[in-house]
N, C-alpha and C positions, 0 to 999 in steps of 0.2 A: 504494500500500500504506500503512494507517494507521501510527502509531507507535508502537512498543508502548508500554504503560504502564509500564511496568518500566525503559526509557531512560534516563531521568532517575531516579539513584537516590534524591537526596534528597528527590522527590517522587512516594513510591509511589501504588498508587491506594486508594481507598475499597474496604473488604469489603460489600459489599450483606449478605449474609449474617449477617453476624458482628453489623452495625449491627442487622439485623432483628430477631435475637435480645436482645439490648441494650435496646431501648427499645420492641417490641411485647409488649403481656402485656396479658393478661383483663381490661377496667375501665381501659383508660391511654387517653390521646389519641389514641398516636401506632397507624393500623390498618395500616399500610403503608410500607416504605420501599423504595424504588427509587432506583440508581445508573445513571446511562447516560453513555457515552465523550465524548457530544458531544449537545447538544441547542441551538437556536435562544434560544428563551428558557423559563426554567424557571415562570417567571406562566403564560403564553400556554398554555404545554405541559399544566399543571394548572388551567386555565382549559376547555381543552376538557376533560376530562376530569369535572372538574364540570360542565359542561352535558350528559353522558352518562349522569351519575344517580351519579356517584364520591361516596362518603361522606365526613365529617370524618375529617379526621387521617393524611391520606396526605401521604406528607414525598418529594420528586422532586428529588436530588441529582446535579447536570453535573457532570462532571468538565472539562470544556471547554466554554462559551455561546460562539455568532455571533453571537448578534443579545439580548445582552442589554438592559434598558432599567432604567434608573432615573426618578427623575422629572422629569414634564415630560417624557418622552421623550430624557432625557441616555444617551448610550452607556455601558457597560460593560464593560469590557475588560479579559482577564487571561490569561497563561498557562493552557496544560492541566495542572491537577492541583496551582496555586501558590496556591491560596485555595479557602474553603467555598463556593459556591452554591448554594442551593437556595431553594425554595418549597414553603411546608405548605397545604393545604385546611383552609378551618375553614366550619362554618355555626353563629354566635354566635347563641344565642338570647335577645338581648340589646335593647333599643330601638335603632333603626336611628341617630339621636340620640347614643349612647354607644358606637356602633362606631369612631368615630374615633380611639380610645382602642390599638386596634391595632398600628398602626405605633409608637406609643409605649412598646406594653407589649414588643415585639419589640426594643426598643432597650435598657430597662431590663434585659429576662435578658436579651440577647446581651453587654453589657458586665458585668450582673457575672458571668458566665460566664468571659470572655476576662480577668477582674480574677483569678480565682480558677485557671484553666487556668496563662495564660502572663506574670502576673506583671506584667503593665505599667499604668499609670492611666489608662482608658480614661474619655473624658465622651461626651456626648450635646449634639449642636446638633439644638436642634428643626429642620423638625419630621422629622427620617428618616435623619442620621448619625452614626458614631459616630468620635469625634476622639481622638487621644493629639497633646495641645497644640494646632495650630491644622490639624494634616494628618487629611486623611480615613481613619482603616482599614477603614470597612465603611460603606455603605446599605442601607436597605430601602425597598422598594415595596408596597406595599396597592393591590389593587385589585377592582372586586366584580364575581363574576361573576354567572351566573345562579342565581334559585330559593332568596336570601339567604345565597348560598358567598361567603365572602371568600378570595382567593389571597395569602399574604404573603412575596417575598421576600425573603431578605439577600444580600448579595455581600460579604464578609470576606475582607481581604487578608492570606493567611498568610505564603507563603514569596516574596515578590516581591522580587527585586533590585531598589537603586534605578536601572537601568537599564533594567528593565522597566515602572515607573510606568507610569500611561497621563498622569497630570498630575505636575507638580512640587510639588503641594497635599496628593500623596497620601500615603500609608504603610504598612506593612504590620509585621506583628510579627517578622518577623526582623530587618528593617533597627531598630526601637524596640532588641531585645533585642545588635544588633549595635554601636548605638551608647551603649546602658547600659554594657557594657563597654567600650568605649574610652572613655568618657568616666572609668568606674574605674578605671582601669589597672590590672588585674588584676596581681597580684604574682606571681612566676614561680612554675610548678607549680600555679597557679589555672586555666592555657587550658584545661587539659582539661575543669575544670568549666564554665565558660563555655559550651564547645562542647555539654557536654551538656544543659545548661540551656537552649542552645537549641534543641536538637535537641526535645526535651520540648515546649519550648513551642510549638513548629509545627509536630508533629505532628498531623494535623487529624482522629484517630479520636476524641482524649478532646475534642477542642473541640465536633465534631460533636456528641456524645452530652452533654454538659454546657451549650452551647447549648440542644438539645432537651429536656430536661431543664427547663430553667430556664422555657423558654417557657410547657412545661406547668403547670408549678406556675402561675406567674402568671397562666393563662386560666383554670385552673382557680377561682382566686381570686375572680377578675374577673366571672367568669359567677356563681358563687354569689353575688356581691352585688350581682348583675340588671347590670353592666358600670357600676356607683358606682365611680369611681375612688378617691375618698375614702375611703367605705366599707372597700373594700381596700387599703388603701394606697398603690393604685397614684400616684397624682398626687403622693405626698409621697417616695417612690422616685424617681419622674422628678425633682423636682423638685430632688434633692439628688443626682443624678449630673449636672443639665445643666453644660452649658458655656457656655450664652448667658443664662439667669436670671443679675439681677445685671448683667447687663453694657452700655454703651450703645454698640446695633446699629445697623445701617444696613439698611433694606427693601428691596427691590429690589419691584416692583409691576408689575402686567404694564402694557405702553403707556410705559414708561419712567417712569416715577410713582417717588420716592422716599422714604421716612419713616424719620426719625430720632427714633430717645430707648431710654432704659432698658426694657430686657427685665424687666417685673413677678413674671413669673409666664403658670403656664397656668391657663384657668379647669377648669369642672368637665366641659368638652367635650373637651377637651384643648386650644384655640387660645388662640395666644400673644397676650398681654398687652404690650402696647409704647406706656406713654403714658396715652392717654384711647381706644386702638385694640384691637379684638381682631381677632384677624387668623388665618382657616382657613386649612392649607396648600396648600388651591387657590388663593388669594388671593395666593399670595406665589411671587417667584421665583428671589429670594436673599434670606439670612440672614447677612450678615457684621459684624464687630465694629466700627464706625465708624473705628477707628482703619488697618482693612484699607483698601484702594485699591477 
């Protein structure tokens, strides 16, 4: 017999419904939203589905993945109903050259979404997570499917105990918003707003929707300026929430192959700038701070 969803009270579940009415309307991106209890992986799931003739803008939200993937094939793993997961269909009508831009533009509104929602200083390590200080709270995956569908997507770690991590690298926003208070030592007759502040901020219906929200405004951007990232500001947006511009990295290269120096900048592809290197995200198999192990 399943679980119900209802179990666990501080982590109720998603309204398909309520969402649907929310961010489906006449002339918007988003043409569909679907919630389901338990799905494999949410790419794969909206991958077949664009190869069946699915239009842009269908958004396919787990409340529980088995077999999620990140990149390179990295696992995914999280409690039922302790984080957002999902994948949107898009088909960019964009040069195939400037879809790179993607995973990027999914990283710049998903943080300042989660900057604006739950209050914490969310960065960006190219080329596909999103970091508060050196721990992971969210990835995202791009990848293409049939007939010019792009599937994009994120795994955001909302209500995750740190007992629950899948790595000790990782993080989530309740443990960010559990140790902003103790680190403030709330003055008595303050717990209670603590508590509610956090309850606010991982709650995952306004993250959802302000997430989506944010995504679309930025594609929408993106594609009116034929996917120039300049043009729309997107490259100068990335470029000012990253966490690794500015900083001297360490490569990891596939074949065991190393490279070190100063993170420049992305160019106008979106690949990272390291040196006299420019370097695609198929090209690279970590991105850490030289100072990291």
């Amino acid at each position: 017999m399943s679980e119900s969803p209802f179990t666990d009270l501080d982590r109720p579940p998603l309204n398909q419904a309520a969402l649907s009415r929310a961010l489906v309307r006449p002339g918007g991106l988003w043409s569909g939203v679907t919630v389901v209890d338990r799905a494999g992986s949410t790419n794969a799931d909206l991958a077949e589905r664009a190869r069946a003739g699915e239009g842009e803008g269908a958004v396919l939200i787990a409340e529980a993945q088995f077999a999620g993937r990140g990149r390179l094939g990295r696992a995914w793993t999280a409690p039922p109903r302790s984080g957002l997961t999902f994948s949107v269909l898009l088909r960019p009508e964009v040069p195939v050259a400037r879809q790179g831009w993607l995973p990027l533009l999914f990283g710049v509104a998903a943080a300042s979404a989660v900057r604006r929602v739950a209050e914490i200083d969310v960065r960006l390590k190219w080329p596909n997570d999103l970091l508060v200080g050196e721990r992971k709270l969210a990835g995202i995956l791009a990848e293409r499917a049939e007939d010019g569908a792009v599937v994009v997507g994120v795994g955001l770690n909302v209500s995750l105990r740190p007992d629950e991590l899948p790595v000790d690298t990782a993080t989530s926003i309740a443990i960010e918003h559990d140790g902003r208070a103790k680190n403030g030592r709330p003055a008595a007759g303050d717990e209670r707003h603590s508590l509610d502040e956090r309850a606010r901020a991982t709650d995952r219906d306004p993250l959802i929707r302000a997430i989506l929200r944010e995504i679309e405004s930025h594609y929408r951007e993106w594609q009116s300026a034929d996917g120039d990232a300049d043009a729309c500001g997107l490259r100068a947006a990335y470029q000012a929430s990253s966490a690794t511009i500015g900083r001297e990295v360490r490569v990891e290269l596939p074949g065991g192959r190393f490279l070190t120096g100063v993170a420049a900048g992305v160019d106008a592809s979106g690949h990272l700038q390291v040196g006299d290197r420019t370097l695609n995200a198929g090209d690279v198999v970590h991105v850490r701070p030289s100072s990291q192990p």
